[in-house]
C-alpha positions as CSV (number, residue, x, y, z in Angstrom):
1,X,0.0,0.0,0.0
2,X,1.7,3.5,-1.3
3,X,5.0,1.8,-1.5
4,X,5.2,1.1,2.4
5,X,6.3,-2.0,4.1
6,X,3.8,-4.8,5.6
7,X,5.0,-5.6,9.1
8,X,5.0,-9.4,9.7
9,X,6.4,-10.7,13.1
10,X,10.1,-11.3,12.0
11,X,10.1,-7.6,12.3
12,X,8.7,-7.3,15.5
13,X,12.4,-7.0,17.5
14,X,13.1,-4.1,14.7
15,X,10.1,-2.6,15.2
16,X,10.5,-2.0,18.7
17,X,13.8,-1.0,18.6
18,X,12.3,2.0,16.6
19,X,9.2,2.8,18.7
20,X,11.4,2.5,21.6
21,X,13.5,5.2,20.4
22,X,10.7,7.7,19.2
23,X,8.8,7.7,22.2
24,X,11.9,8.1,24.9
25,X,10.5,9.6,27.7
26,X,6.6,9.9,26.0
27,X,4.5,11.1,29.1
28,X,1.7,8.1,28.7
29,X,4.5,5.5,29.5
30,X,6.2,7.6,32.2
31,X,2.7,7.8,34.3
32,X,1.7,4.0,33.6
33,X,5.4,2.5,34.1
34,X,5.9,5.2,37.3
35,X,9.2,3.7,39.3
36,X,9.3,0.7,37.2
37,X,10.4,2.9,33.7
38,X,13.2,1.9,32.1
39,X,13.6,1.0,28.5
40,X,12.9,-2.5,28.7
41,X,9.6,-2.0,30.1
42,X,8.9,0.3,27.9
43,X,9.5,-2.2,25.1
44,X,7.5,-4.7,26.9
45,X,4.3,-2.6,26.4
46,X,5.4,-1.9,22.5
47,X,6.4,-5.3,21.8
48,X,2.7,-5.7,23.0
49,X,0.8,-3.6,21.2
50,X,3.0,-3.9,17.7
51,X,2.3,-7.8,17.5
52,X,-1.4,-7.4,18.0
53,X,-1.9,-4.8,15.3
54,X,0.5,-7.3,13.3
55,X,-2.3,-9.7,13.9
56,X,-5.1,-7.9,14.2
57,X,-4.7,-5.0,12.7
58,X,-2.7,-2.9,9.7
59,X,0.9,-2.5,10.7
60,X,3.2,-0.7,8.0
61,X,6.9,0.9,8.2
62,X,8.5,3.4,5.5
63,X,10.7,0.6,4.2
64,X,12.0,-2.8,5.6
65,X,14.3,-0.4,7.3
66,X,12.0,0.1,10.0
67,X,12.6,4.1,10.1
68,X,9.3,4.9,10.9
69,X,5.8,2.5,11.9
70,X,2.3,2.9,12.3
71,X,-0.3,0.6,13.4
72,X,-4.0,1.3,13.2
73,X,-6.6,-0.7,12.5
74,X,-10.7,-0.3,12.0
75,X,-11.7,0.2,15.4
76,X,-14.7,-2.2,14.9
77,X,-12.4,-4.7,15.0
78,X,-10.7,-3.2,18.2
79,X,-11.2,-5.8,20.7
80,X,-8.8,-7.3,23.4
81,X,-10.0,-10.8,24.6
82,X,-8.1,-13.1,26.7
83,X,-7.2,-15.2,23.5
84,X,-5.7,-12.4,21.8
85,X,-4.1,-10.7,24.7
86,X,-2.6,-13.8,25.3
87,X,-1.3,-13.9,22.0
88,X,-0.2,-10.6,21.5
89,X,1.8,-11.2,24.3
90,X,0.4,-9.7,27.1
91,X,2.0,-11.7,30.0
92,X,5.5,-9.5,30.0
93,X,3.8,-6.9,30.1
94,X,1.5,-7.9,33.8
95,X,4.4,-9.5,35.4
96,X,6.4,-5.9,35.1
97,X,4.2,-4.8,38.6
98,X,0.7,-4.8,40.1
99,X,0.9,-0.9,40.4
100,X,1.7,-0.9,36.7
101,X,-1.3,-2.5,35.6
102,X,-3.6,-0.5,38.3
103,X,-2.2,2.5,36.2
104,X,-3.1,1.5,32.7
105,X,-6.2,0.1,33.5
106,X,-7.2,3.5,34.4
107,X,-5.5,5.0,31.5
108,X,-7.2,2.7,29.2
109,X,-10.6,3.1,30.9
110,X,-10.6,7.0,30.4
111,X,-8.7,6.9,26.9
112,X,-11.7,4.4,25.7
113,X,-14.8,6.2,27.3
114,X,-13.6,9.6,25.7
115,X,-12.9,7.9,22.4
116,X,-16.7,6.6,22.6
117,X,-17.9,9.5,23.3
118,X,-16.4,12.0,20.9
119,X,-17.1,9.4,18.0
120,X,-19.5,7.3,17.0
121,X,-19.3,6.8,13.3
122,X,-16.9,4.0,11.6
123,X,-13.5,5.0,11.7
124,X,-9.4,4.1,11.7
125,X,-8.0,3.9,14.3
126,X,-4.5,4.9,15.1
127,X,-2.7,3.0,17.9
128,X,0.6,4.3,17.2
129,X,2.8,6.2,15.1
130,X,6.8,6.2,15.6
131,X,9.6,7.3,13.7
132,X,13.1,7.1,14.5
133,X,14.4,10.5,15.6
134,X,17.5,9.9,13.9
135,X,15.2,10.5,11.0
136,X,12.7,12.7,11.9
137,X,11.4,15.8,9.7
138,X,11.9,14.3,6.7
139,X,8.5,13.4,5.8
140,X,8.6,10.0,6.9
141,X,5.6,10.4,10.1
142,X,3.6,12.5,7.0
143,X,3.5,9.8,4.5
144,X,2.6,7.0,7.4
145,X,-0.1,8.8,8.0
146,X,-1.1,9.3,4.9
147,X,-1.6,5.5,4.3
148,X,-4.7,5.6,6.9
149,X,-5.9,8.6,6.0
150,X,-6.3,7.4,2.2
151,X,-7.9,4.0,3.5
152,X,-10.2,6.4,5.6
153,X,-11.3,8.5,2.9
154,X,-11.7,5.9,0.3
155,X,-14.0,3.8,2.5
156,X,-16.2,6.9,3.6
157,X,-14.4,6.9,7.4
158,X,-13.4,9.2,9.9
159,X,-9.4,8.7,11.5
160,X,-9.1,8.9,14.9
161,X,-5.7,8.7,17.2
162,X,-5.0,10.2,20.6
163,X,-1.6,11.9,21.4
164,X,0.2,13.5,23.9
165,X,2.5,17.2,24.1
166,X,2.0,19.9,22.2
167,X,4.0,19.3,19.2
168,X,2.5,15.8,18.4
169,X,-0.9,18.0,18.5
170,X,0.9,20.6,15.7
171,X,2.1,17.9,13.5
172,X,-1.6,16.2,13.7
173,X,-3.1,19.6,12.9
174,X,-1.1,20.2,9.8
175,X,-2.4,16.7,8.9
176,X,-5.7,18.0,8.9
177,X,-6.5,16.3,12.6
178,X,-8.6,18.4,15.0
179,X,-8.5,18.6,18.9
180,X,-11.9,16.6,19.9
181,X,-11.3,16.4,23.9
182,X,-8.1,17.6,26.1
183,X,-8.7,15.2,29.0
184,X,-6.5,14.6,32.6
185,X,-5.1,11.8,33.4
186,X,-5.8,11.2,37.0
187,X,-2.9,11.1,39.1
188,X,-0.8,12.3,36.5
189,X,0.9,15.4,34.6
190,X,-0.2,14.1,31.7
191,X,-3.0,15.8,29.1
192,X,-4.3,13.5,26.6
193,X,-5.7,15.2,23.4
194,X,-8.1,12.8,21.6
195,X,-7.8,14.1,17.7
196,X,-10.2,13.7,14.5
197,X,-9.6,14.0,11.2
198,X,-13.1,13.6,9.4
């Protein structure tokens, strides 16, 4: 699709590597990971979430380089049951602390009642989007997005994505994206924008 490269799972160590790098110190993993962050367990939760959107969803990179990578999928098909927790490889991710997973559950709890509420109609969802910062500002985060915005358009659907810091919400604008909620995270520093591109 537009020249980019499919993920499979013998690019999941790759991909990680890369995500891992583009979101040093991102604010959502700082919160959730509190005195357990370190780069490992930060790679935990992306190791996580990369191999279920290779499974589950639509996971692409810039080249088989891995400079850049973004996983969405249709968020009608958004759905984490045991089965494909378990297979996504959730377990790494529980055993990092009891505290941790307290955290994110609250995270995810607020990040998925504001998405229902701000949107209702069929969209794309995007989970993540990464590039290496190595690389950065060259285009390479704008033609990702593109993919998913072109799928989007083409089958009559809205994209949606929520983001973190004040220049991710910049970049999103120039994409066309526009603020739909600034929420709190509870116990945390941490504003969560929740973004639309219709």
């Amino acid at each position: 699709m537009g020249g980019l490269y499919r993920l499979q799972k013998k690019d999941l160590d790759g991909c990680v590597e890369t995500l891992a790098k583009a979101f040093d110190n991102y604010p959502m993993f700082v919160h959730i990971l509190g005195d357990k962050y370190n780069l490992e367990n930060v790679k935990k939760f992306l190791r996580f979430l990369t191999k279920y959107t290779i499974l589950y969803g639509e996971a692409y990179a810039t080249s088989n380089k891995l400079e850049g990578i973004i996983l969405y999928i249709d968020f009608k098909k958004y759905k984490f049951g045991l089965i494909r927790s378990l297979r996504s490889g959730i377990l790494p991710v529980m055993k990092i602390g009891k505290e941790v997973g307290q955290r994110f559950m609250v995270f995810d709890e607020i990040t998925m009642r504001v998405h229902k509420e701000v949107i209702n109609s069929s969209h794309q969802y995007v989970i993540l989007l990464g590039v290496n910062p190595e690389v950065q500002s060259k285009g390479l985060g704008t033609r990702l997005l593109g993919q998913v915005i072109s799928l989007a358009k083409r089958n009559g659907q809205a994209c949606y994505l929520e983001t973190h810091g004040e220049k991710n919400v910049a970049f999103y604008k120039k994409q066309g994206f526009q603020v739909a909620s600034e929420d709190e995270v509870p116990g945390a520093k941490v504003k969560q924008y929740a973004m639309i591109l219709k």
